[in-house]
N, C-alpha and C positions, 0 to 999 in steps of 0.2 A: 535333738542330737547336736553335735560339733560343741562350739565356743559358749552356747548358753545352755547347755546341759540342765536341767532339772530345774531351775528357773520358771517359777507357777507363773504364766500370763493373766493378766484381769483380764475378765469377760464384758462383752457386752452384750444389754437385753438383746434376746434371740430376738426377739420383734421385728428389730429395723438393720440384722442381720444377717448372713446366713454363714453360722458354723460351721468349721469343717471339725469332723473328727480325726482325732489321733490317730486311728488306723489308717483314714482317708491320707492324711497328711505323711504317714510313713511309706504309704505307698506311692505317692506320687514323685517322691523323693528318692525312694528306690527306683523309680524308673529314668527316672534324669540322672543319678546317679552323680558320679567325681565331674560331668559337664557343668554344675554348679559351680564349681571353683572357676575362679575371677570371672563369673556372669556377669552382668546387670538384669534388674526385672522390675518390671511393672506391676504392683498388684493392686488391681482394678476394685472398687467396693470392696475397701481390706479389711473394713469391720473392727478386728484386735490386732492385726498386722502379724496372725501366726503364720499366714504361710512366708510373707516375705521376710520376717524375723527367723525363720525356718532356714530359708535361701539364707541369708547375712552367716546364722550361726553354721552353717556347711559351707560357706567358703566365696559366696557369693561377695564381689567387691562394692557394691549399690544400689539400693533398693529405693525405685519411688514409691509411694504408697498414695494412693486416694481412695477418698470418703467424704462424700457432701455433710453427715452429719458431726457437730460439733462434740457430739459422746462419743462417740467411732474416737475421731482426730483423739480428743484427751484419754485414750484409752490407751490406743496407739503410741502418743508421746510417751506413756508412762509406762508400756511396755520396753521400749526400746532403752529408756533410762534403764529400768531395771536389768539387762538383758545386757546395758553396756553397748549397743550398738547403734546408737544415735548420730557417731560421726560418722555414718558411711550410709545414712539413709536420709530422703527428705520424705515429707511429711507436709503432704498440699490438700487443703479444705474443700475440695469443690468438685463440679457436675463429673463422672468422669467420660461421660462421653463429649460433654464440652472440649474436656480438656482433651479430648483424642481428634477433634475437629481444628484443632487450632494445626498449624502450623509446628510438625516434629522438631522440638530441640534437642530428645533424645533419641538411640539407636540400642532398643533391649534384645537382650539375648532368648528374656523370658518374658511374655506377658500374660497374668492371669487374671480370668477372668470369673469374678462370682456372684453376680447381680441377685438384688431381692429374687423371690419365687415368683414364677409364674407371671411374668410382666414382660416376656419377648426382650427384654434387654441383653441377652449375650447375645442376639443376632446382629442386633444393633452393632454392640460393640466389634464383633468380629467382623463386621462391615464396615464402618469405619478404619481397621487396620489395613482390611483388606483393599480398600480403596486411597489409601498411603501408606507405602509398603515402608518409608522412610521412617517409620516406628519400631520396625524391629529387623534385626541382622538379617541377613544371607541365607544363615542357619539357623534362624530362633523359632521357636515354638508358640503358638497360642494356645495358652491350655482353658479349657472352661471347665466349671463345675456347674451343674443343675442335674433338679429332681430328673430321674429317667424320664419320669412324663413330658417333660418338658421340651424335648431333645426331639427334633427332626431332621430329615435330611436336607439339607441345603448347599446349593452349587455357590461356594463364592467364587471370585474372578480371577481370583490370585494365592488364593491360600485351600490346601487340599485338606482332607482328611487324612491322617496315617494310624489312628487309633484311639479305641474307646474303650472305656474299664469302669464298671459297675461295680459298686461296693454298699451293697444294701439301695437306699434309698438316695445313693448319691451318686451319679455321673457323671467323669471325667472324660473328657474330649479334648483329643491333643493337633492342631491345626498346622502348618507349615509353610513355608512359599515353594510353588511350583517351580520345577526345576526350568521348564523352559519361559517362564518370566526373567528369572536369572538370567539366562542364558542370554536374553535381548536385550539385558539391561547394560 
């Protein structure tokens, strides 16, 4: 939808991936709705970079995108050329939970998160935000996707739950910062 309407993205092997679908993607988009407009978002193991190219073509001001592999990144560059939206995104090669241990240069609206299957990495990752909140706004979102399987319940320190939504074999989990951390901050 938006600025790059119909715009076929190249794929990359599902292997060292993990896809979202079209449905998955319009729903998650639907539910963030016009808050898209002038966000920033992080998107975590971006694979083809459809979701965050997703965010840019609905109105999203900035997209970082990471992907430790070298196919990912040239997938991604070539998406965004075609798509037109390369000046308002970067495009970093590396670990992305490294990169969420270093020291916050940026402050996202939106950060998503979609690690390989089955490898406990979004806990990881959403532990790491949740232990520098200096990652994402006041009112941003942490969204993850994994298999339902994979999906347990867990207390982080700083960031609640407010909503989960199944859509076949894919689960989205949407994470927030607690009102009374705000509150003290």
């Amino acid at each position: 939808a938006g600025k790059a309407r119909g715009v076929r993205l190249k794929q990359v092997d599902a292997s060292i991936t993990r896809p979202i679908s079209d449905r998955v993607k319009e729903a998650l988009f639907n539910i963030i709705g016009s808050d898209i407009i002038g966000s920033r978002m992080l998107d975590m193991f971006a694979g083809t970079g459809s979701v965050g190219i997703e965010a840019l073509s609905r109105g999203a001001t900035h997209v970082v995108f990471l992907d430790i592999s070298s196919k990912a990144i040239g997938v991604i560059h070539s998406n965004l050329n075609a798509t037109k939206l390369a000046d308002i995104s970067e495009v970093r090669q590396t670990d992305a939970l490294e990169y969420l241990g270093q020291t916050a240069r940026d402050n996202f609206d939106y950060i998503y998160i979609a690690p390989p299957q089955y490898r406990g990495m979004w806990v990881n990752a959403v532990e790491h935000v949740d232990n520098n909140l200096k990652w994402i706004s006041n009112d941003g979102w942490v969204i993850t996707q994994m298999h339902p399987d994979e999906y347990t319940e867990y207390d982080f320190q700083n960031l609640y739950m407010f909503d989960k939504r199944r859509y076949g074999n894919t689960l989205l989990v949407f994470y927030s910062v607690l009102n009374d951390v705000l509150d003290s901050s």
